[in-house]
TIBANU-761602 format. One record per atom (N, C-alpha, C): residue in one letter; residue number from 1; atom name; x, y, z. Coordinates in Angstrom, 3 decimals. Layout:
// residues N
<residu=A&num=NUM&atome=CA&xx=X&yy=Y&zz=Z>
...
//
This chain:
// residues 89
<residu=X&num=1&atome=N&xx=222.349&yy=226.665&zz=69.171>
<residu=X&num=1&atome=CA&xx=222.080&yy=225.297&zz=69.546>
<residu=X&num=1&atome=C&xx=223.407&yy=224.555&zz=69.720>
<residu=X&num=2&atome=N&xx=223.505&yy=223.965&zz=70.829>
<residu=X&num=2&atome=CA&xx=224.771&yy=223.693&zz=70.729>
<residu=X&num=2&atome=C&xx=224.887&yy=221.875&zz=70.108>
<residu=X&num=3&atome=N&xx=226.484&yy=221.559&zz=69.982>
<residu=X&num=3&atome=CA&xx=225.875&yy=220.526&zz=69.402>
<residu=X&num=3&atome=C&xx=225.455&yy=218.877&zz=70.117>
<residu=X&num=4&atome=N&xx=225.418&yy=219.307&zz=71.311>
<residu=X&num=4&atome=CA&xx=224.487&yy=217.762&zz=71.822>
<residu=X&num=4&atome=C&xx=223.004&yy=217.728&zz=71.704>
<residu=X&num=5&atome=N&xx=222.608&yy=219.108&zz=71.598>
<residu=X&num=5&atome=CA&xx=221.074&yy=219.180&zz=71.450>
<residu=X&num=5&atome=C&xx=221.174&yy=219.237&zz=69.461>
<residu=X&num=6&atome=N&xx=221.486&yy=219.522&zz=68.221>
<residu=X&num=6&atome=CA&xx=222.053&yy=218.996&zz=67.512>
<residu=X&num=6&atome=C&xx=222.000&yy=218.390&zz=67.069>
<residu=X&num=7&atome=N&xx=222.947&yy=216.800&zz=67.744>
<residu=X&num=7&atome=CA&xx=223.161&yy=215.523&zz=67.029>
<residu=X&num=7&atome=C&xx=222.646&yy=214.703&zz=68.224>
<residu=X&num=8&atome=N&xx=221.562&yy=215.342&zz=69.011>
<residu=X&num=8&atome=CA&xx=220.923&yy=214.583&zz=69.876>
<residu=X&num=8&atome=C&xx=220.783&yy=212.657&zz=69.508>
<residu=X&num=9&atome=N&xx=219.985&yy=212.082&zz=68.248>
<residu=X&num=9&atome=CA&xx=219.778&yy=211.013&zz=68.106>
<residu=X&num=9&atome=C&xx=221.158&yy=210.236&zz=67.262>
<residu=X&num=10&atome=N&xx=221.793&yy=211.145&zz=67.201>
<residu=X&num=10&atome=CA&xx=223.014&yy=210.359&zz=66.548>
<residu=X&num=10&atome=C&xx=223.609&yy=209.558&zz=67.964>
<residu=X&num=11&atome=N&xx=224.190&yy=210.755&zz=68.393>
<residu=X&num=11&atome=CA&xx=224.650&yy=210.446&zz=70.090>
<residu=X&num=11&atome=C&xx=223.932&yy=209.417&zz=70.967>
<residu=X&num=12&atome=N&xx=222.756&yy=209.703&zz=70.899>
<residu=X&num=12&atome=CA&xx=222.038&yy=208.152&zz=71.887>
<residu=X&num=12&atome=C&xx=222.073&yy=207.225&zz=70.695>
<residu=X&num=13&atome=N&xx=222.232&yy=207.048&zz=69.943>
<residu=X&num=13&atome=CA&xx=222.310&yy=205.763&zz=69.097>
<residu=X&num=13&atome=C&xx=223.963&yy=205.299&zz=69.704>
<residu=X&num=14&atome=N&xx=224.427&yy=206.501&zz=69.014>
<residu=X&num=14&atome=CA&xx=226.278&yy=205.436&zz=69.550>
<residu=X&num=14&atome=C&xx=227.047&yy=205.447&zz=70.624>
<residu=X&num=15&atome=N&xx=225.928&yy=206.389&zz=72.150>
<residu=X&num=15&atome=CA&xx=226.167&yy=206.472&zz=73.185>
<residu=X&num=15&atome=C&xx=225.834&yy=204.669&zz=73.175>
<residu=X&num=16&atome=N&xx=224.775&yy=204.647&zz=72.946>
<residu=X&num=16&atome=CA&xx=223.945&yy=203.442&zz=73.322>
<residu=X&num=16&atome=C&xx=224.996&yy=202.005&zz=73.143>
<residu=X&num=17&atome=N&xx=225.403&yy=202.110&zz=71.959>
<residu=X&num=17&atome=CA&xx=226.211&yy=201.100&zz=71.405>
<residu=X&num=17&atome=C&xx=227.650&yy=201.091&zz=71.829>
<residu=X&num=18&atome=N&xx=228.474&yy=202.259&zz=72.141>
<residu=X&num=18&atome=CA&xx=229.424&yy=201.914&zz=72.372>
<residu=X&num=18&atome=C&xx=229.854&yy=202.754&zz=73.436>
<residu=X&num=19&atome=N&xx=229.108&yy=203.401&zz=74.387>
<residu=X&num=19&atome=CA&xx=229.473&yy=204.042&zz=75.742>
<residu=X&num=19&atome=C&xx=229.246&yy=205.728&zz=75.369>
<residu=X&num=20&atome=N&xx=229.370&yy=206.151&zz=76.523>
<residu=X&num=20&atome=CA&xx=229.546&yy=207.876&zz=75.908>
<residu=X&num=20&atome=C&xx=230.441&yy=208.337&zz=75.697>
<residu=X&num=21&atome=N&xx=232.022&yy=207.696&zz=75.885>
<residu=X&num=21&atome=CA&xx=233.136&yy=208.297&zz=75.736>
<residu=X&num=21&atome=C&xx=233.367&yy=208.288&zz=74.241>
<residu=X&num=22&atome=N&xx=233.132&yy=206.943&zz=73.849>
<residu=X&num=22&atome=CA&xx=233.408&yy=206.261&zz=72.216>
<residu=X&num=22&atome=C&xx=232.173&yy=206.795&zz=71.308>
<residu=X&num=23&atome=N&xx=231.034&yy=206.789&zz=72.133>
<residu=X&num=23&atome=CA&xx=229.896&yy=207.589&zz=71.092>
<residu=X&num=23&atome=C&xx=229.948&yy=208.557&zz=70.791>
<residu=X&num=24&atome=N&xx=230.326&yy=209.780&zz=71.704>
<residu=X&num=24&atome=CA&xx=230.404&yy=211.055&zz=71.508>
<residu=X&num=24&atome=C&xx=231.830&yy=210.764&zz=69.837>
<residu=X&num=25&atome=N&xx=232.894&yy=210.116&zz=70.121>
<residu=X&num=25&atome=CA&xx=234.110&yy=210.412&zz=69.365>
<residu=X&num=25&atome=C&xx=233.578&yy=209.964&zz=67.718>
<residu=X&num=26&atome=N&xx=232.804&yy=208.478&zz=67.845>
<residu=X&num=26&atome=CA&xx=232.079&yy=208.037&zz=66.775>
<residu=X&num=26&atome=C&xx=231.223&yy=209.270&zz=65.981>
<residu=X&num=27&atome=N&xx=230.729&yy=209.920&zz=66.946>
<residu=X&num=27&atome=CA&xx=229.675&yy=211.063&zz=65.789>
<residu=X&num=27&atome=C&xx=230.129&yy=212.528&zz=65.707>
<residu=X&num=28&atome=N&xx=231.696&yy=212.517&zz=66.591>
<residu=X&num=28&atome=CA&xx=232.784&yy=213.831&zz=66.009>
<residu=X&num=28&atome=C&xx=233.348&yy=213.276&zz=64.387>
<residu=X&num=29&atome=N&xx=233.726&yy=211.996&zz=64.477>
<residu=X&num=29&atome=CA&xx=234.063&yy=211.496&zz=63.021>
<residu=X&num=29&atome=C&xx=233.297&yy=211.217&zz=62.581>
<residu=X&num=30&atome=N&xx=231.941&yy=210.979&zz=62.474>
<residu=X&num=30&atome=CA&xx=231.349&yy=211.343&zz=61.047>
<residu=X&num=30&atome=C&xx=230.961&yy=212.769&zz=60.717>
<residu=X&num=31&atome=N&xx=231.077&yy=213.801&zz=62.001>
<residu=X&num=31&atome=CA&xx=231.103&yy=215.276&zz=61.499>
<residu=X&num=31&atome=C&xx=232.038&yy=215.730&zz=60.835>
<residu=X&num=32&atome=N&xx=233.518&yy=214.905&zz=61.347>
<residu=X&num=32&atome=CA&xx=234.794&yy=215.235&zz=60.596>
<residu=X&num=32&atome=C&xx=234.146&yy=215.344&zz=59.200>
<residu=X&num=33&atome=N&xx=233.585&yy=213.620&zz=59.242>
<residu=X&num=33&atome=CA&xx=233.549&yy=213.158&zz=57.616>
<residu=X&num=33&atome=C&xx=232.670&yy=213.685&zz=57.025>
<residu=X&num=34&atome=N&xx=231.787&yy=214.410&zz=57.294>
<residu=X&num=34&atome=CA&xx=230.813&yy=215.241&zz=57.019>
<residu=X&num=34&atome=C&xx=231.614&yy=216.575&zz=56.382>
<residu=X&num=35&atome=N&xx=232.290&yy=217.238&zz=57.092>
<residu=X&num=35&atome=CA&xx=232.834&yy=218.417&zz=57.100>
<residu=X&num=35&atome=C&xx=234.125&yy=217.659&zz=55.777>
<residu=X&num=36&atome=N&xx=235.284&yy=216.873&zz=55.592>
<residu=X&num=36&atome=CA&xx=235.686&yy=216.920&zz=54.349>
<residu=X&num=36&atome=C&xx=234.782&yy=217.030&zz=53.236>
<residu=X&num=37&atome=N&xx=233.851&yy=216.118&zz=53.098>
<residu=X&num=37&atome=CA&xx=232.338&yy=215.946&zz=51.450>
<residu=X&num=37&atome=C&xx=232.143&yy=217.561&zz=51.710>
<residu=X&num=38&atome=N&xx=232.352&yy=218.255&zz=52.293>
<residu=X&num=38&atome=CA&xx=231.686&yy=219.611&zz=52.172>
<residu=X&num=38&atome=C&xx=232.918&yy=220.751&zz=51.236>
<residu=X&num=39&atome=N&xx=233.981&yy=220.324&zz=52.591>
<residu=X&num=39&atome=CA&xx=235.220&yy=220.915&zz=51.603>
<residu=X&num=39&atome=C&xx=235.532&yy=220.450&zz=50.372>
<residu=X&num=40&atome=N&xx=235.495&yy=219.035&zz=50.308>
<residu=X&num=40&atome=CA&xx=235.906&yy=218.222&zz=48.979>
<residu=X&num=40&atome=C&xx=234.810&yy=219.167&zz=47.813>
<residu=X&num=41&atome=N&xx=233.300&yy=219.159&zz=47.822>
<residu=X&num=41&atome=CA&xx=232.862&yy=219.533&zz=46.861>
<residu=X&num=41&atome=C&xx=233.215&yy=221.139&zz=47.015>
<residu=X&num=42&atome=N&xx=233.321&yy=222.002&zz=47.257>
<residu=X&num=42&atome=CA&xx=233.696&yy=223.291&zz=47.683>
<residu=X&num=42&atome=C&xx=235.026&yy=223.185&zz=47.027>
<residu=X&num=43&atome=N&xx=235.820&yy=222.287&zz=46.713>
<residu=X&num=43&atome=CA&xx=237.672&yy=222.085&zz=46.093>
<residu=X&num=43&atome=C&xx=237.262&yy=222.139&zz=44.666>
<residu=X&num=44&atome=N&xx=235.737&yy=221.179&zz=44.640>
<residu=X&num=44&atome=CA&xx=235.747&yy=221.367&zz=42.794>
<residu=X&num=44&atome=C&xx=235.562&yy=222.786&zz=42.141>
<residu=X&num=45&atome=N&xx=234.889&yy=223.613&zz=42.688>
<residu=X&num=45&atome=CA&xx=234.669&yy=224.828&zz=42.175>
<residu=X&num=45&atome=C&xx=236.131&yy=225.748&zz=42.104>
<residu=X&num=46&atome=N&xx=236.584&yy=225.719&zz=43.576>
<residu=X&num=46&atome=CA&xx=237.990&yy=226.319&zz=43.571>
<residu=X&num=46&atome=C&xx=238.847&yy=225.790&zz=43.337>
<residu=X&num=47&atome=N&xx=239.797&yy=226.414&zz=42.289>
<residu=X&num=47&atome=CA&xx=241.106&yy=225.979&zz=41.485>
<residu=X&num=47&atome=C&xx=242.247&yy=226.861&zz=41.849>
<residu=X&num=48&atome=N&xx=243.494&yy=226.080&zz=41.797>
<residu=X&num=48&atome=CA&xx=244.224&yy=227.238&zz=41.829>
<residu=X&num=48&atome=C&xx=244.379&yy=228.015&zz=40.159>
<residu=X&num=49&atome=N&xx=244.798&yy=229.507&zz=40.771>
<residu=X&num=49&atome=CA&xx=245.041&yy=229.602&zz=39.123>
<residu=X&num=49&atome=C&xx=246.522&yy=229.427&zz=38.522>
<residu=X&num=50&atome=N&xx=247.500&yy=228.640&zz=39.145>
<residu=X&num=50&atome=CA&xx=248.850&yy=228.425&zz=39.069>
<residu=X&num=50&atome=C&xx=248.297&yy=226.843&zz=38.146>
<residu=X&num=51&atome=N&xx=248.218&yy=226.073&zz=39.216>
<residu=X&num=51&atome=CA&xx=247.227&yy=224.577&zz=38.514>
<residu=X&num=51&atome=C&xx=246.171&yy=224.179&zz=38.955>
<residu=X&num=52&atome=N&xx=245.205&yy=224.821&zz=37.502>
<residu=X&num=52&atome=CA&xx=244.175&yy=224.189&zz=37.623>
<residu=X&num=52&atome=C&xx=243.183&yy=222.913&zz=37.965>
<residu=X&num=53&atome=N&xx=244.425&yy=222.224&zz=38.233>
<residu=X&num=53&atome=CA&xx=244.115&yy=220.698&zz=38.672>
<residu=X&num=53&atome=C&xx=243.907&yy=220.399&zz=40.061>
<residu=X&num=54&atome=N&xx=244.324&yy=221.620&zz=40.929>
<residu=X&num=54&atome=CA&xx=244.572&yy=220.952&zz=42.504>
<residu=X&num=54&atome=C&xx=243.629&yy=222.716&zz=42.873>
<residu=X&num=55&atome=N&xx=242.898&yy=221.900&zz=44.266>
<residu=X&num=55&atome=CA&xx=242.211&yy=223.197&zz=44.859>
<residu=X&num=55&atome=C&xx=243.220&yy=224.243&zz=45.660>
<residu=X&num=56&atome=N&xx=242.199&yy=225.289&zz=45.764>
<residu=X&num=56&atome=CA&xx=243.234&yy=226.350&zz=46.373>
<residu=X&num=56&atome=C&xx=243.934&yy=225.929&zz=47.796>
<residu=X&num=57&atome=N&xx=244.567&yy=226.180&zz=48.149>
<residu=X&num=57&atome=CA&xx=245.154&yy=226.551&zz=49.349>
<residu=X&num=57&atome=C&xx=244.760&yy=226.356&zz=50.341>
<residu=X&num=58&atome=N&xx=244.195&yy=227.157&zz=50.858>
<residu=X&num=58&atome=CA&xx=243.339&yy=227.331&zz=51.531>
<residu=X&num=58&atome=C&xx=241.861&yy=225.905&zz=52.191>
<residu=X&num=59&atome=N&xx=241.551&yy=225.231&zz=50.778>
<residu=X&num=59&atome=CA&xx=240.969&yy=223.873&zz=50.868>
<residu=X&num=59&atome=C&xx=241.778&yy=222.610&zz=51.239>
<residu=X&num=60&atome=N&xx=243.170&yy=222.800&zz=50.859>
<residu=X&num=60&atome=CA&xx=243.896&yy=222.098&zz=50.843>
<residu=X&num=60&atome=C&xx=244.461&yy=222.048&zz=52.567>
<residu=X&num=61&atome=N&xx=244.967&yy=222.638&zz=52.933>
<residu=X&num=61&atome=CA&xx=245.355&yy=223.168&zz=54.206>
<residu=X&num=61&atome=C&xx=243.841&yy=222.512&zz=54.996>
<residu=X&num=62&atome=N&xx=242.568&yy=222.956&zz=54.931>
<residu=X&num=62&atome=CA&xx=241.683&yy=222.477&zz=55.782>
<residu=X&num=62&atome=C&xx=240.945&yy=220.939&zz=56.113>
<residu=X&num=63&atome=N&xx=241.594&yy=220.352&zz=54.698>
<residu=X&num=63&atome=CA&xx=241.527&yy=219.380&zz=54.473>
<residu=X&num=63&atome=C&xx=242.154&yy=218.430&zz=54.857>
<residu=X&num=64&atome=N&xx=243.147&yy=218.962&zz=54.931>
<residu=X&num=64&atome=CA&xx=244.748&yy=217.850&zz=55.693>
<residu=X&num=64&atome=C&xx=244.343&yy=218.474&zz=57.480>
<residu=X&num=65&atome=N&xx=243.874&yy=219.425&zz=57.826>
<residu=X&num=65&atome=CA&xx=243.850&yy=219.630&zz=59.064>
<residu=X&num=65&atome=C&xx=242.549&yy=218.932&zz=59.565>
<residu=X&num=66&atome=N&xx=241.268&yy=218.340&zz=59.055>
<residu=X&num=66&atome=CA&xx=240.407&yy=217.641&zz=59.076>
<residu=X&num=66&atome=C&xx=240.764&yy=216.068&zz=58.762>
<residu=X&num=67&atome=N&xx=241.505&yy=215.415&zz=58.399>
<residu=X&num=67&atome=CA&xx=242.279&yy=214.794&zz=58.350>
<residu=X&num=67&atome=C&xx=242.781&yy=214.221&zz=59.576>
<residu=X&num=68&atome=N&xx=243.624&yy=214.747&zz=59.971>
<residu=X&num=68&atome=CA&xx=244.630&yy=214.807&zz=61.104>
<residu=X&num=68&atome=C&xx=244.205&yy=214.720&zz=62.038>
<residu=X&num=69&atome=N&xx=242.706&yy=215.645&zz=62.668>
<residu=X&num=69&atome=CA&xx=241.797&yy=214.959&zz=63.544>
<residu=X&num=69&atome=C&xx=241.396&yy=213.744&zz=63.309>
<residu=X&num=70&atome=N&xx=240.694&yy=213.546&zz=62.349>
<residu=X&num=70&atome=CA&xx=240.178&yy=212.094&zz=62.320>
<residu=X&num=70&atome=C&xx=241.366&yy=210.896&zz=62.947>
<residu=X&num=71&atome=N&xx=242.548&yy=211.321&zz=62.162>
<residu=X&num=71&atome=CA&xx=243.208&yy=209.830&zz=62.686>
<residu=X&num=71&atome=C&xx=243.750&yy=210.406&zz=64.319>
<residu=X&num=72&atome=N&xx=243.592&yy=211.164&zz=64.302>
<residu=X&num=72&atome=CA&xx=243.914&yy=211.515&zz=66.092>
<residu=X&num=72&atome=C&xx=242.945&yy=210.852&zz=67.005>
<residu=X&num=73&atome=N&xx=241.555&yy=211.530&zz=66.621>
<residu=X&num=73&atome=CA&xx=240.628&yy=210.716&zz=67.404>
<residu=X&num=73&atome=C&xx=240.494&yy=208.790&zz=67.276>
<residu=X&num=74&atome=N&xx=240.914&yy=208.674&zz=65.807>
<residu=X&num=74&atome=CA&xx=240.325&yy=207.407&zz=65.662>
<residu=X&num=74&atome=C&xx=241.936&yy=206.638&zz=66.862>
<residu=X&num=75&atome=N&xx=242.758&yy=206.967&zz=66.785>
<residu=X&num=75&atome=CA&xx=244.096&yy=206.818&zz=67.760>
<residu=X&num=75&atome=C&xx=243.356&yy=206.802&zz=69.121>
<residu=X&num=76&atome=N&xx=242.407&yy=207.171&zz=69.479>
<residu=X&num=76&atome=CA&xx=241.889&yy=206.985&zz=70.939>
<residu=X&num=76&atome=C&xx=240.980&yy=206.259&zz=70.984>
<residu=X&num=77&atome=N&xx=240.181&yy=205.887&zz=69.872>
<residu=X&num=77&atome=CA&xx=238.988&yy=204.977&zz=69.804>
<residu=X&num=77&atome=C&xx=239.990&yy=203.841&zz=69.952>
<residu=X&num=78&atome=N&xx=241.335&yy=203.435&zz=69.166>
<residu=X&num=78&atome=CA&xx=241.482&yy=202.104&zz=69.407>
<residu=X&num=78&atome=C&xx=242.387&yy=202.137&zz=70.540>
<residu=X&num=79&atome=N&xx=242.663&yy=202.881&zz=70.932>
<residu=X&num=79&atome=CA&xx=243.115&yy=202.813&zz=72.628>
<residu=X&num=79&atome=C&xx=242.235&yy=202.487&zz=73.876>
<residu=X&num=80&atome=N&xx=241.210&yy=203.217&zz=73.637>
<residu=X&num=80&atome=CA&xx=240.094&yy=203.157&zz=74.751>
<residu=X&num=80&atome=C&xx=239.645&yy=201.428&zz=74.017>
<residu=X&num=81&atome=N&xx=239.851&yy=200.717&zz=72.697>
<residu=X&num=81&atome=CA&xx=238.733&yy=199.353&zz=72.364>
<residu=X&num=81&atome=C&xx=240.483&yy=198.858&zz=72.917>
<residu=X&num=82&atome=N&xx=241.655&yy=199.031&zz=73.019>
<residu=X&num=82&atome=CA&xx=242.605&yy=197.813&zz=74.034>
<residu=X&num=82&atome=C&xx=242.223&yy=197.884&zz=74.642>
<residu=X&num=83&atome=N&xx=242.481&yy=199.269&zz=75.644>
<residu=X&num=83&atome=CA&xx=241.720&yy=199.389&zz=77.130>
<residu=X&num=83&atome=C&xx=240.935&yy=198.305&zz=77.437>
<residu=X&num=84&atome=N&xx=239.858&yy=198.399&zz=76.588>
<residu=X&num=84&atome=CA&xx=238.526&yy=197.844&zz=77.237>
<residu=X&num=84&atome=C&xx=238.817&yy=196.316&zz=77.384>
<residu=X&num=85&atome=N&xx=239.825&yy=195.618&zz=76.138>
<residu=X&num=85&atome=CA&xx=239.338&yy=194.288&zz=75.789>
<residu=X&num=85&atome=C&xx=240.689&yy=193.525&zz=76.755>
<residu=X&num=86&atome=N&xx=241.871&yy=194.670&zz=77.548>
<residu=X&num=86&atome=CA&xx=242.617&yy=193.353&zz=77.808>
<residu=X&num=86&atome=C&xx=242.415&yy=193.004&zz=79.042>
<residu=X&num=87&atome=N&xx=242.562&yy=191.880&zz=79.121>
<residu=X&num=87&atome=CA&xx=242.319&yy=191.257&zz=80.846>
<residu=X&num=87&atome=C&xx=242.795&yy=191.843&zz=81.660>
<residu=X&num=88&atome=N&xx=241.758&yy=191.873&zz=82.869>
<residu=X&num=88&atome=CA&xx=242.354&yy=192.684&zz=84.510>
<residu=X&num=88&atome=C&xx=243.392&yy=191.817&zz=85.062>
<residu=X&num=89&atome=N&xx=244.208&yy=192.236&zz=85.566>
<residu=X&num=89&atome=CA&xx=244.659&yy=191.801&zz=86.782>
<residu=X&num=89&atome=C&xx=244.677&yy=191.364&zz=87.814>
//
């Protein structure tokens, strides 16, 4: 299933509200944000065994790379909301 059939009613909700370029990006970041709460609880179980205080590696690394999208995309959401809002010419 791929994922527009998926997150079918997410997508027409924030197609609806904020175009399809910005809707589609709106419901990649809450999959982002979806996808850290998944790793995050998945970090409590795994420890390193060097320090037990911080998750493995491996969580850590996917976490900062989930991350990094988010503020990438959210970097185009407020490009495309100047875009939109400054006066034509």
């Amino acid at each position: 299933m791929s994922a527009f059939d998926e997150h079918r009613e997410e997508l027409d909700h924030y197609e609806t509200m904020m175009g399809p370029h910005r809707g589609r990006l709106a419901v990649t970041l809450d999959l982002l944000t979806s996808a850290l709460v998944l790793v995050g609880q998945h970090g409590v179980y795994c420890h390193s065994t060097r320090d037990p205080e911080i998750p493995v590696m491996d969580i850590r690394l996917i976490t900062q790379e989930i991350r990094a999208a988010k503020e990438l995309i959210q970097s185009v959401m407020e490009g495309l909301r100047k875009e939109r809002d400054q006066p034509r010419a």
